[in-house]
CHARMM internal coordinates of N, CA and C (Angstrom, degrees):
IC EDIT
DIST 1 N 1 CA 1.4455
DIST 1 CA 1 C 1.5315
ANGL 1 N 1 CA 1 C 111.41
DIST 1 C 2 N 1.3398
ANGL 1 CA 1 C 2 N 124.74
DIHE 1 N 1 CA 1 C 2 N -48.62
DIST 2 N 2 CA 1.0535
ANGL 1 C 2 N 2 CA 145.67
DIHE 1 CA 1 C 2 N 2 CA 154.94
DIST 2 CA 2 C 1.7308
ANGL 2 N 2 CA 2 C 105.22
DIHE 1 C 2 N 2 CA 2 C -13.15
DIST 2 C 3 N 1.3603
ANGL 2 CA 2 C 3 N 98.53
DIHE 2 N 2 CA 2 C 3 N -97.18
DIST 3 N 3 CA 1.4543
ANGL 2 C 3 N 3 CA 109.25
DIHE 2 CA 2 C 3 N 3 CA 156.19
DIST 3 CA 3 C 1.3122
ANGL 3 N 3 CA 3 C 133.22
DIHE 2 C 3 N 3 CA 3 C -4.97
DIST 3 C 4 N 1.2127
ANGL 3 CA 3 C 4 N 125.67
DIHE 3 N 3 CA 3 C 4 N -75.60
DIST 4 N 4 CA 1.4041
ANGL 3 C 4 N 4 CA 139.98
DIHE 3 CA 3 C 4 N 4 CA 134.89
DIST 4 CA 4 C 1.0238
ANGL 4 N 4 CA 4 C 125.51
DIHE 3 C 4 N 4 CA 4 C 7.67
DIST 4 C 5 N 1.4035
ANGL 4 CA 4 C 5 N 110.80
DIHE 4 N 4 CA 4 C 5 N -63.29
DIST 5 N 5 CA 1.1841
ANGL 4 C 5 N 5 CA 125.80
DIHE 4 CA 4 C 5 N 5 CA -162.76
DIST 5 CA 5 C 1.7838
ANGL 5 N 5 CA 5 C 114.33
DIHE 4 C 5 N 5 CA 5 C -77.88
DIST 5 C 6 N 2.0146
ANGL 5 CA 5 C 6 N 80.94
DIHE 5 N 5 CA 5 C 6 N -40.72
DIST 6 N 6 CA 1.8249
ANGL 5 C 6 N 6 CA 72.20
DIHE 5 CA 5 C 6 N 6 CA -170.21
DIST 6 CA 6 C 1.7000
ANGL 6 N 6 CA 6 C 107.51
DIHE 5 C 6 N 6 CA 6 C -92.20
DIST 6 C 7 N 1.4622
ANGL 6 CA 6 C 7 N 108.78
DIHE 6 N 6 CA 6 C 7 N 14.34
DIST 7 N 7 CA 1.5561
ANGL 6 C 7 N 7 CA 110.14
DIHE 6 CA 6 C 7 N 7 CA 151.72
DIST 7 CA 7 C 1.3004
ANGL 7 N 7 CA 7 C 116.39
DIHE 6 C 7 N 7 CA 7 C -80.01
DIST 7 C 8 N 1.1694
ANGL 7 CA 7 C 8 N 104.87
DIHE 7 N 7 CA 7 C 8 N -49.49
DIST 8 N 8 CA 2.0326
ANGL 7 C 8 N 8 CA 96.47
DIHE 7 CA 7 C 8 N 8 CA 166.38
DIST 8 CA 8 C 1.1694
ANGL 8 N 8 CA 8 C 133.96
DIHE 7 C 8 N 8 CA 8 C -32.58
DIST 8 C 9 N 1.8948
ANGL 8 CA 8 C 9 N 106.59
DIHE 8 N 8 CA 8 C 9 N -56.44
DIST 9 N 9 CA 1.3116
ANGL 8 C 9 N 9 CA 108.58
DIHE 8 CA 8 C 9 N 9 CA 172.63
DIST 9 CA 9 C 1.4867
ANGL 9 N 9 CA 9 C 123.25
DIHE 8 C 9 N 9 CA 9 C -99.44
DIST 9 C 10 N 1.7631
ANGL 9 CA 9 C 10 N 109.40
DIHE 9 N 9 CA 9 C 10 N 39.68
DIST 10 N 10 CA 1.3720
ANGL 9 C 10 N 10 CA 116.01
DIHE 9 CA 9 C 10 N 10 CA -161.61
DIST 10 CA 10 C 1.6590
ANGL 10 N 10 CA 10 C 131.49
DIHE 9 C 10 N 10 CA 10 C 12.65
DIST 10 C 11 N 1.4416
ANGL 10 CA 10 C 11 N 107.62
DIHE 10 N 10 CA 10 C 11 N 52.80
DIST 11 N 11 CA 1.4233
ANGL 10 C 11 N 11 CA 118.65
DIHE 10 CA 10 C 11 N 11 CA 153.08
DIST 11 CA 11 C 1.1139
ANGL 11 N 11 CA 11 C 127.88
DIHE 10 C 11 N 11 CA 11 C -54.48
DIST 11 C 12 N 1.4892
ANGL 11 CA 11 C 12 N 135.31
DIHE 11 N 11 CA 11 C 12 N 107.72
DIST 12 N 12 CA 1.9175
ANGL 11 C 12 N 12 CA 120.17
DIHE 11 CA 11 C 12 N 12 CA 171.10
DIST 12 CA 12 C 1.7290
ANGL 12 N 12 CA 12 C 99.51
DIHE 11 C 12 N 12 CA 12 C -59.07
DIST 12 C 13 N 1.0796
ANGL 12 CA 12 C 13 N 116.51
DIHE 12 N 12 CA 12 C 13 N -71.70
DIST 13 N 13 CA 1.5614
ANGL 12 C 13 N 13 CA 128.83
DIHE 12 CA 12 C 13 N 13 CA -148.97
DIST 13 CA 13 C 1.4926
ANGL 13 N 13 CA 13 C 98.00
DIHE 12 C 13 N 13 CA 13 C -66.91
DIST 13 C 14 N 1.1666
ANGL 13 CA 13 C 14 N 118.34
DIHE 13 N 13 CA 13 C 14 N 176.72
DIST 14 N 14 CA 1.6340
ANGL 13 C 14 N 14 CA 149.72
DIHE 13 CA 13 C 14 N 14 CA 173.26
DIST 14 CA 14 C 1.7011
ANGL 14 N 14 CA 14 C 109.45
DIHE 13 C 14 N 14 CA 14 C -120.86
DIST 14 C 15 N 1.7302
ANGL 14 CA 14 C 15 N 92.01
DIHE 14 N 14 CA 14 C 15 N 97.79
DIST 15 N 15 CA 1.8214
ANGL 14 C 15 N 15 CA 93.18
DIHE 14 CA 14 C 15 N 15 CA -159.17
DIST 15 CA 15 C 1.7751
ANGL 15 N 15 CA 15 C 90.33
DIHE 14 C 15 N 15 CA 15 C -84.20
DIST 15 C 16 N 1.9818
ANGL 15 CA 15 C 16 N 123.62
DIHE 15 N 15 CA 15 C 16 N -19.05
DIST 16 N 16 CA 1.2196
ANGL 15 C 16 N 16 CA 92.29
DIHE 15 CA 15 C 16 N 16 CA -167.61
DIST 16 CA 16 C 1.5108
ANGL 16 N 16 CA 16 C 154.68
DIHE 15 C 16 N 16 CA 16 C -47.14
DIST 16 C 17 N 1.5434
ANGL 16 CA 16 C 17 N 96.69
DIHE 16 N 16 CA 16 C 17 N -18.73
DIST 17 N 17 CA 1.4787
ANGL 16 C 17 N 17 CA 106.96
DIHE 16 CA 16 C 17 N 17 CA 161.88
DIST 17 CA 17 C 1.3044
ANGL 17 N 17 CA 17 C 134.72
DIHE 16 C 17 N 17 CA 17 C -118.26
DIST 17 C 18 N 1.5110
ANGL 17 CA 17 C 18 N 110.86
DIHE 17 N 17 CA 17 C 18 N 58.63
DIST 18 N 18 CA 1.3997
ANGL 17 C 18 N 18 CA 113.65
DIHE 17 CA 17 C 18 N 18 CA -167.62
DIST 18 CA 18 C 1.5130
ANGL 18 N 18 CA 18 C 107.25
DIHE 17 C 18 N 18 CA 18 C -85.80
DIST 18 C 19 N 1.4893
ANGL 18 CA 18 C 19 N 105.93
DIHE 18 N 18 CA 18 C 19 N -22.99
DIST 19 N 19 CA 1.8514
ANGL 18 C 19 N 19 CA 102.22
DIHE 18 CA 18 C 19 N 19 CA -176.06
DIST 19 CA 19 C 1.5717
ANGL 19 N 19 CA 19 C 119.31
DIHE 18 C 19 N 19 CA 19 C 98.94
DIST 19 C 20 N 0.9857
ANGL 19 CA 19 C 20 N 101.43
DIHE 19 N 19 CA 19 C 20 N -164.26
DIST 20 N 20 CA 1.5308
ANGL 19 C 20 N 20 CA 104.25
DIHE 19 CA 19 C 20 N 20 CA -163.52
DIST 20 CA 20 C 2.1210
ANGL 20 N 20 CA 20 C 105.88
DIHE 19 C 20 N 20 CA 20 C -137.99
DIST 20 C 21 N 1.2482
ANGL 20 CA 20 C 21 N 106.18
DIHE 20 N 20 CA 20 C 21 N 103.93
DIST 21 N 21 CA 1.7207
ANGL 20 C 21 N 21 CA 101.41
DIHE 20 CA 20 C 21 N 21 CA 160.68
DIST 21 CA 21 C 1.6051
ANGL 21 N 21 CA 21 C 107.42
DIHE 20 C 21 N 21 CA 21 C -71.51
DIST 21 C 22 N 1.3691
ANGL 21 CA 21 C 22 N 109.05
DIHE 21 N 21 CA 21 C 22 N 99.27
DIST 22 N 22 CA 1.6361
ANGL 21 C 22 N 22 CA 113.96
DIHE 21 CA 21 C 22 N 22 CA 162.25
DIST 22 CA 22 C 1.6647
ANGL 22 N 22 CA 22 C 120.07
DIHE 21 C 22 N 22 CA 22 C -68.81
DIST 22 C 23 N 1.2372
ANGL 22 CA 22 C 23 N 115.55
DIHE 22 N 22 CA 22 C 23 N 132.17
DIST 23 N 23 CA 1.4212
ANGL 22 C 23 N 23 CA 125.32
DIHE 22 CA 22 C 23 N 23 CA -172.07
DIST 23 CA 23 C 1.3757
ANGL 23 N 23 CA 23 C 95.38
DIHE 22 C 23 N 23 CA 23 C -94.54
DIST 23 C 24 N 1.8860
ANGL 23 CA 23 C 24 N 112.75
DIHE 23 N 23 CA 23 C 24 N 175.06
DIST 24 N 24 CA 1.0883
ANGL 23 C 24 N 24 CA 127.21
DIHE 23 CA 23 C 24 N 24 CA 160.13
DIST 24 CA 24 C 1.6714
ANGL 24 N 24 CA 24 C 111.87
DIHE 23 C 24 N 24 CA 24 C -67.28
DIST 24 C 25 N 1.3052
ANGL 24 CA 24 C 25 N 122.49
DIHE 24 N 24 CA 24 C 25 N -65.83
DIST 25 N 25 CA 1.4674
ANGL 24 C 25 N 25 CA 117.96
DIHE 24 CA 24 C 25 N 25 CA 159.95
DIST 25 CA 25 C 1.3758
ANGL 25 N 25 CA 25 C 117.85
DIHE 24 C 25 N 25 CA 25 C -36.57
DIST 25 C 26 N 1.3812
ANGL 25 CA 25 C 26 N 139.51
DIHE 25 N 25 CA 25 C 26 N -44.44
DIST 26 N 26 CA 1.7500
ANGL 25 C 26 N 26 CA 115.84
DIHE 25 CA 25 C 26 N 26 CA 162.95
DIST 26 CA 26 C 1.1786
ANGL 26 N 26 CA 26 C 129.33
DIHE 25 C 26 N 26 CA 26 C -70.92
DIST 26 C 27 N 1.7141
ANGL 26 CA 26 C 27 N 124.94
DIHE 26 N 26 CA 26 C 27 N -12.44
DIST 27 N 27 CA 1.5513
ANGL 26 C 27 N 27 CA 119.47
DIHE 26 CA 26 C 27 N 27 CA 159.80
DIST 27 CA 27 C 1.3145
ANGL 27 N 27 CA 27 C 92.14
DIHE 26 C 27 N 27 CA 27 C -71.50
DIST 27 C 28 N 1.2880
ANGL 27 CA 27 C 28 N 147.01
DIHE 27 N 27 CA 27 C 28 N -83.78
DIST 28 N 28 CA 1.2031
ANGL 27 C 28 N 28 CA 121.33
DIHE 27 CA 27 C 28 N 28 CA -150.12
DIST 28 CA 28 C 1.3730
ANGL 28 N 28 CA 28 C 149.21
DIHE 27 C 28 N 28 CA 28 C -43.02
DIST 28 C 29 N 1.6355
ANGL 28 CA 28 C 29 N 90.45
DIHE 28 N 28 CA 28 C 29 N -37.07
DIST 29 N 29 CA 1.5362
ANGL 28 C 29 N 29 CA 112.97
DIHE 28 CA 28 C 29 N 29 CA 165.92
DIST 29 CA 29 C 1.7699
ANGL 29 N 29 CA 29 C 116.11
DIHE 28 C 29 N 29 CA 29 C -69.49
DIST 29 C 30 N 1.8682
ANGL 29 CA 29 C 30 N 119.29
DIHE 29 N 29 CA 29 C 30 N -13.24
DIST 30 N 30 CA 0.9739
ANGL 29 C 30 N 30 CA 104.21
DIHE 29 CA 29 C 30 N 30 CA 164.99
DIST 30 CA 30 C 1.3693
ANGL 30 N 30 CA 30 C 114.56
DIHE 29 C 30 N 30 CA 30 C -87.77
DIST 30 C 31 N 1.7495
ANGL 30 CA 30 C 31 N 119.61
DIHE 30 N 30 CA 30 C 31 N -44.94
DIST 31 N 31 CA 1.2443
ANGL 30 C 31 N 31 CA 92.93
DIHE 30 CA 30 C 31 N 31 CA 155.03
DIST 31 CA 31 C 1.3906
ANGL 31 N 31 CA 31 C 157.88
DIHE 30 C 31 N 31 CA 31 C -109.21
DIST 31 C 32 N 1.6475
ANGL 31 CA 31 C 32 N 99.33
DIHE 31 N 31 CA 31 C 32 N 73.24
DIST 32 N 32 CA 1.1311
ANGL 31 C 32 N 32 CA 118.04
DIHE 31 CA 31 C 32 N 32 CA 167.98
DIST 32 CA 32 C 2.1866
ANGL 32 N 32 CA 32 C 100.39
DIHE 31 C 32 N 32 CA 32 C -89.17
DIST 32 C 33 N 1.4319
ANGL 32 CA 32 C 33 N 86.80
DIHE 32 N 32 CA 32 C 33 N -63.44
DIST 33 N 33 CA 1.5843
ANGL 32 C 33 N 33 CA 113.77
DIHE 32 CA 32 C 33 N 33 CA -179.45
DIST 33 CA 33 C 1.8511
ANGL 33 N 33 CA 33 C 100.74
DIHE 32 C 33 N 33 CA 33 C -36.97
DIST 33 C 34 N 1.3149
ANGL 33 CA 33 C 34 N 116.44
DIHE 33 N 33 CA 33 C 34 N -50.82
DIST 34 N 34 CA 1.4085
ANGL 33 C 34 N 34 CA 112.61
DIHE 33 CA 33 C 34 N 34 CA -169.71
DIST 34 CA 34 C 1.5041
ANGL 34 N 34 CA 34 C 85.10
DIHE 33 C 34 N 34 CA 34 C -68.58
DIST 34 C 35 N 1.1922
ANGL 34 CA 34 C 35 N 136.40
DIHE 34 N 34 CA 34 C 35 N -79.64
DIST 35 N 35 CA 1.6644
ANGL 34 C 35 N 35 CA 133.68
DIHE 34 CA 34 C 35 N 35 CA -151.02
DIST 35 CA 35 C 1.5405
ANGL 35 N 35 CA 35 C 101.30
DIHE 34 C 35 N 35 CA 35 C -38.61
DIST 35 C 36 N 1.5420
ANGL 35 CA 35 C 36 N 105.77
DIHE 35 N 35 CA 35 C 36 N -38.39
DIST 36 N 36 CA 1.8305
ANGL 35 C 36 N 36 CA 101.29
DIHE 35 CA 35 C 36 N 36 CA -162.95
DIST 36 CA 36 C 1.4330
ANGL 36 N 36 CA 36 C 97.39
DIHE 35 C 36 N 36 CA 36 C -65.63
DIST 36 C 37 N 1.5286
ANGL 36 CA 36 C 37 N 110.69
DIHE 36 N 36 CA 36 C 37 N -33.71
DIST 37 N 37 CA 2.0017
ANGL 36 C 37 N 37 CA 116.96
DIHE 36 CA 36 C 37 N 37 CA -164.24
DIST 37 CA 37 C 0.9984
ANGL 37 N 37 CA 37 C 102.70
DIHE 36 C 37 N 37 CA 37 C -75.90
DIST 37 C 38 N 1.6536
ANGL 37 CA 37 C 38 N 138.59
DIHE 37 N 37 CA 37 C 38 N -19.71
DIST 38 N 38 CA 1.4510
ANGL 37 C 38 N 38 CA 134.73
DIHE 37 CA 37 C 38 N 38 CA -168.64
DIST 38 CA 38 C 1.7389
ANGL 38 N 38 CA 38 C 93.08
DIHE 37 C 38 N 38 CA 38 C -76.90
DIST 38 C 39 N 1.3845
ANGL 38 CA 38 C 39 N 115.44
DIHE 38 N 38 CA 38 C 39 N -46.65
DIST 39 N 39 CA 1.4718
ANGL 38 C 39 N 39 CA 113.49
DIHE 38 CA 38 C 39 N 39 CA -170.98
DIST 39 CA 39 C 1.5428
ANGL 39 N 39 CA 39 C 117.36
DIHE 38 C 39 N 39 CA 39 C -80.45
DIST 39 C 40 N 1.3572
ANGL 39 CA 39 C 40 N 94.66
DIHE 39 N 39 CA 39 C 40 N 18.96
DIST 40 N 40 CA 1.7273
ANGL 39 C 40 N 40 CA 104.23
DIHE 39 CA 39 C 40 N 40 CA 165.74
DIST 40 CA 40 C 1.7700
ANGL 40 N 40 CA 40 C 111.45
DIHE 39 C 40 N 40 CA 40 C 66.90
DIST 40 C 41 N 1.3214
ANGL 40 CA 40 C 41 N 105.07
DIHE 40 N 40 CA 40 C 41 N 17.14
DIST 41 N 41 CA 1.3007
ANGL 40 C 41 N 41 CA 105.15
DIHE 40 CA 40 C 41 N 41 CA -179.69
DIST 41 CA 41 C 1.4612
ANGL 41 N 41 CA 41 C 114.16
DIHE 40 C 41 N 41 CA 41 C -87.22
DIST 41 C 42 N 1.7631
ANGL 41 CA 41 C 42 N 117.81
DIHE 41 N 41 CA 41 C 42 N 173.01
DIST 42 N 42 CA 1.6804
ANGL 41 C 42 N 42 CA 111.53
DIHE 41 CA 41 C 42 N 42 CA -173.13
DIST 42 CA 42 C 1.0162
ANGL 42 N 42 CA 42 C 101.08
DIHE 41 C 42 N 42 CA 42 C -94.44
DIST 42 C 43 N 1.6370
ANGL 42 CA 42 C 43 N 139.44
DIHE 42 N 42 CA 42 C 43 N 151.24
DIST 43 N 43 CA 1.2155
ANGL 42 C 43 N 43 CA 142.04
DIHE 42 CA 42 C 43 N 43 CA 170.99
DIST 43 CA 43 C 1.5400
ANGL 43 N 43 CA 43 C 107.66
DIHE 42 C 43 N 43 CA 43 C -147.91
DIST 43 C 44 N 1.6394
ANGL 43 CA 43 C 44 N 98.17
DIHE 43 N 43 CA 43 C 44 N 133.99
DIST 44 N 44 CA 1.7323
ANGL 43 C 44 N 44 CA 110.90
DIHE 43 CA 43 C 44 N 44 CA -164.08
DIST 44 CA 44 C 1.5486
ANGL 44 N 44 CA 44 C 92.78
DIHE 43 C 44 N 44 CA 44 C -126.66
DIST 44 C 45 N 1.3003
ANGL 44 CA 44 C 45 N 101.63
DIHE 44 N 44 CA 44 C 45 N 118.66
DIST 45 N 45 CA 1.4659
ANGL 44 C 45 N 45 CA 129.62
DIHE 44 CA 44 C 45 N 45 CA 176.43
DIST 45 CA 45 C 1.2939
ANGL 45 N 45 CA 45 C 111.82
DIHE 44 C 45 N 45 CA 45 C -79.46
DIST 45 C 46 N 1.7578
ANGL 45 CA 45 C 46 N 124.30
DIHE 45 N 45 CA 45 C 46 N 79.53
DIST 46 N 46 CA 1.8135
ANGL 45 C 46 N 46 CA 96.35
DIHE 45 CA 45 C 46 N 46 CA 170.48
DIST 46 CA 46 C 1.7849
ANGL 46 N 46 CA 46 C 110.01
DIHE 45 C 46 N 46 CA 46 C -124.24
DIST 46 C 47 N 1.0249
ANGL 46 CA 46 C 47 N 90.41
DIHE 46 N 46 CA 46 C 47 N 166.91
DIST 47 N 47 CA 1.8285
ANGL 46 C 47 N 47 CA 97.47
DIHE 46 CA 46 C 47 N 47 CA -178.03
DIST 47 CA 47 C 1.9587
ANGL 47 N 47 CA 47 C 103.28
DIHE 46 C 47 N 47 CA 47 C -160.28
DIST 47 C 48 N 1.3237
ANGL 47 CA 47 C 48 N 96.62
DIHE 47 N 47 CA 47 C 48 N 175.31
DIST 48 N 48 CA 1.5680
ANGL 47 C 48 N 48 CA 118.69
DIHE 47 CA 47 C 48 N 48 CA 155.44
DIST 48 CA 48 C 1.7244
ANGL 48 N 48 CA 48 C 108.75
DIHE 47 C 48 N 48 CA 48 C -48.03
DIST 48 C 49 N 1.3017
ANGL 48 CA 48 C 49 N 115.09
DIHE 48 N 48 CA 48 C 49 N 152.47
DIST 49 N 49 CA 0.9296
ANGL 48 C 49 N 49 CA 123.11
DIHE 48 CA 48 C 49 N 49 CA 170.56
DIST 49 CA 49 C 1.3394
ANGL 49 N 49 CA 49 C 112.93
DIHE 48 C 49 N 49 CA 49 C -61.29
DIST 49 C 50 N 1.6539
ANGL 49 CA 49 C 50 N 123.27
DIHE 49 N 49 CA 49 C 50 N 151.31
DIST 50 N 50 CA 2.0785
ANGL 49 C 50 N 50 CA 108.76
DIHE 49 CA 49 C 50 N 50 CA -177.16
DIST 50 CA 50 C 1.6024
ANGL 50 N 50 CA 50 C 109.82
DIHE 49 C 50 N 50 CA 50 C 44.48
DIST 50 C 51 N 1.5163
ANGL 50 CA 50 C 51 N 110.84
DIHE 50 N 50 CA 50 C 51 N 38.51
DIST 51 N 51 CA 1.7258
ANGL 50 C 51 N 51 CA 101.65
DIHE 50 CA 50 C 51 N 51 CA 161.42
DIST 51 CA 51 C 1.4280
ANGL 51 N 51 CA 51 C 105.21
DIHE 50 C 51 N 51 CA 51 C -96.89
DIST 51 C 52 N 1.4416
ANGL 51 CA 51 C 52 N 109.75
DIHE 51 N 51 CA 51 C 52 N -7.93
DIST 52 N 52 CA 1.4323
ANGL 51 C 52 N 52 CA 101.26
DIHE 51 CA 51 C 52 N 52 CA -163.65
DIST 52 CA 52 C 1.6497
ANGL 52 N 52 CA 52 C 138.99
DIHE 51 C 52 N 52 CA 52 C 115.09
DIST 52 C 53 N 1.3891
ANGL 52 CA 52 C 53 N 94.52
DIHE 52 N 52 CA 52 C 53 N -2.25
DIST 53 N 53 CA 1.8617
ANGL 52 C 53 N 53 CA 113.67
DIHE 52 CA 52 C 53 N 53 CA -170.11
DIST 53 CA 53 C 1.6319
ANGL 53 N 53 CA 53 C 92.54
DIHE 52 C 53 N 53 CA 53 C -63.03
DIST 53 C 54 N 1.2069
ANGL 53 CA 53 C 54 N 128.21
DIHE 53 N 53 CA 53 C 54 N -42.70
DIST 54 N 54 CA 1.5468
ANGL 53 C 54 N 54 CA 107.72
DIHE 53 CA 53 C 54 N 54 CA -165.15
DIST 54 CA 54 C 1.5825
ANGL 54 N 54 CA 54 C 109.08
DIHE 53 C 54 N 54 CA 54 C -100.14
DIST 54 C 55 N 0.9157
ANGL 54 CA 54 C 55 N 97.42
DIHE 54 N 54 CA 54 C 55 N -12.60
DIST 55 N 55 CA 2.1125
ANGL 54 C 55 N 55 CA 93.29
DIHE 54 CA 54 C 55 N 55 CA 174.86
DIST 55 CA 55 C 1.5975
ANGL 55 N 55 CA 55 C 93.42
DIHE 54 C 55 N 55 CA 55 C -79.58
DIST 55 C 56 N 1.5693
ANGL 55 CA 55 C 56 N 132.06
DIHE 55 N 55 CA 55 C 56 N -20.52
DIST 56 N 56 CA 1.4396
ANGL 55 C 56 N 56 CA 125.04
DIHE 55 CA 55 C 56 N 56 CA -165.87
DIST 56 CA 56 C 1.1894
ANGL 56 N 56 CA 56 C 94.80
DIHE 55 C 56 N 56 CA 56 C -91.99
DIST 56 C 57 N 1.3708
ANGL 56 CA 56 C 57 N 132.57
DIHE 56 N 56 CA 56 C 57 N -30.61
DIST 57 N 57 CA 1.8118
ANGL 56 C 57 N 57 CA 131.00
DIHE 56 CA 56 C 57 N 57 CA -179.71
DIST 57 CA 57 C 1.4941
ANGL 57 N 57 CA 57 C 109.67
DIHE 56 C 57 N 57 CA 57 C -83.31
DIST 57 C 58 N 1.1912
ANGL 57 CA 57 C 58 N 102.62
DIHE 57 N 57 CA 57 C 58 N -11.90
DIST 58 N 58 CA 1.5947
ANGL 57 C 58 N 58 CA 109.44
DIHE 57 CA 57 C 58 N 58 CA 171.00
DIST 58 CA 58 C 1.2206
ANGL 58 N 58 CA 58 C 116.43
DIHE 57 C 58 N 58 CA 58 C -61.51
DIST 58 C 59 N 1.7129
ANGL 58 CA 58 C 59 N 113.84
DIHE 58 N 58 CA 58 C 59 N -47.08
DIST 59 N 59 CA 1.4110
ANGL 58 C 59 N 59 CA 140.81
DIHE 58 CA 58 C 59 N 59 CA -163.84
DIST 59 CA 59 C 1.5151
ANGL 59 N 59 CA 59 C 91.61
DIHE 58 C 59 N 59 CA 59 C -55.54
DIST 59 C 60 N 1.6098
ANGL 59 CA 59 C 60 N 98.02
DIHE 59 N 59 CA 59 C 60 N -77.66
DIST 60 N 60 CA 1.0450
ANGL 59 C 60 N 60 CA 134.81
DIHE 59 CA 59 C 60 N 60 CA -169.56
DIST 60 CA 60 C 1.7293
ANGL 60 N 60 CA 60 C 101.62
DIHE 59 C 60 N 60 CA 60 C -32.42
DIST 60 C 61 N 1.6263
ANGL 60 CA 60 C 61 N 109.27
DIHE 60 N 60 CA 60 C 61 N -83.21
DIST 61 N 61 CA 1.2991
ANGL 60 C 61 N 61 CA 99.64
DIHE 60 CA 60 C 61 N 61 CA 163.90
DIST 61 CA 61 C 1.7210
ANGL 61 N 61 CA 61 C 129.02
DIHE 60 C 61 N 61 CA 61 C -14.89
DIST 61 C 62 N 1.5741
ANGL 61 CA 61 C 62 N 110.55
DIHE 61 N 61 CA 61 C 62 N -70.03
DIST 62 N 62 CA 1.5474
ANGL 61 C 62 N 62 CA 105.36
DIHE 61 CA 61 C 62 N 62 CA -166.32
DIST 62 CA 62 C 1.5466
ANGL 62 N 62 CA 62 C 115.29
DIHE 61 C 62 N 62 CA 62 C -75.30
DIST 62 C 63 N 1.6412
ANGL 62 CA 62 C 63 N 129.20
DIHE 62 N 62 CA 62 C 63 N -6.56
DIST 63 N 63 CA 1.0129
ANGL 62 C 63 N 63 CA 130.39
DIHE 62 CA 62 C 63 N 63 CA 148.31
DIST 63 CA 63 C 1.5305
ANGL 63 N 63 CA 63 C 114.08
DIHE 62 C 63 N 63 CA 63 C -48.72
DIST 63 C 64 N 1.4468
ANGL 63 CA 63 C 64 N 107.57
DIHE 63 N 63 CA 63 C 64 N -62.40
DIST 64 N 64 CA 1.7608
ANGL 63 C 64 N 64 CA 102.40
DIHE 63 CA 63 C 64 N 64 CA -167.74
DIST 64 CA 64 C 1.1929
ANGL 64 N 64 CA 64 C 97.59
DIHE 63 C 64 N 64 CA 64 C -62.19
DIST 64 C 65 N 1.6195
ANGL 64 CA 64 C 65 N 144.43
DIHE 64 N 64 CA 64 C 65 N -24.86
DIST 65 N 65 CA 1.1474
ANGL 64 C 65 N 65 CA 131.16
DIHE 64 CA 64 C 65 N 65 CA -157.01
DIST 65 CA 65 C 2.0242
ANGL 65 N 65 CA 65 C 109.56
DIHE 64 C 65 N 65 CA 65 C -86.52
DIST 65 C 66 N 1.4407
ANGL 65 CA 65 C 66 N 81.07
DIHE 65 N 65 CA 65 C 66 N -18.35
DIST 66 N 66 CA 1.6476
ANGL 65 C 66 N 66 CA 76.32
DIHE 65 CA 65 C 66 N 66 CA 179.75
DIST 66 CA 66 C 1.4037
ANGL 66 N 66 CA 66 C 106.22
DIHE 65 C 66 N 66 CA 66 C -99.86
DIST 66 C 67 N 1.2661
ANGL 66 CA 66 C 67 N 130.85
DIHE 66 N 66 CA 66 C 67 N -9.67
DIST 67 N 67 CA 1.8069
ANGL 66 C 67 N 67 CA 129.91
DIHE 66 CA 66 C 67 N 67 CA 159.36
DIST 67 CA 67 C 1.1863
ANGL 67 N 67 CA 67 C 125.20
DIHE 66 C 67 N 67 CA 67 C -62.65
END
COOR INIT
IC SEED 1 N 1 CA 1 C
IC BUILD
């Protein structure tokens, strides 16, 4: 299906694992998000579509996971 797809939209490459360039503004904003999550508070992530909310909860995630 995959495949398919990126004949449809005539893609050469296979972008699914290209990764992520992290900025200075997305460490901060992750740890902002971890400090707020340590104090058990709620935090709602929204944006534009492709702003970035789930590669930043990703972060976020594998930080808490290694604490």
């Amino acid at each position: 299906m995959f495949a398919d797809m990126m004949e449809f939209y005539g893609l050469k490459k296979d972008f699914r694992n290209i990764g992520n360039f992290e900025t200075e503004e997305q460490q901060k904003i992750v740890a902002d998000l971890l400090a707020i999550v340590k104090l058990g508070k709620l935090v709602i992530v929204t944006g534009i579509v492709g702003a970035g909310k789930t590669i930043i909860l990703r972060q976020l995630r594998e930080k808490l996971d290694k604490e």
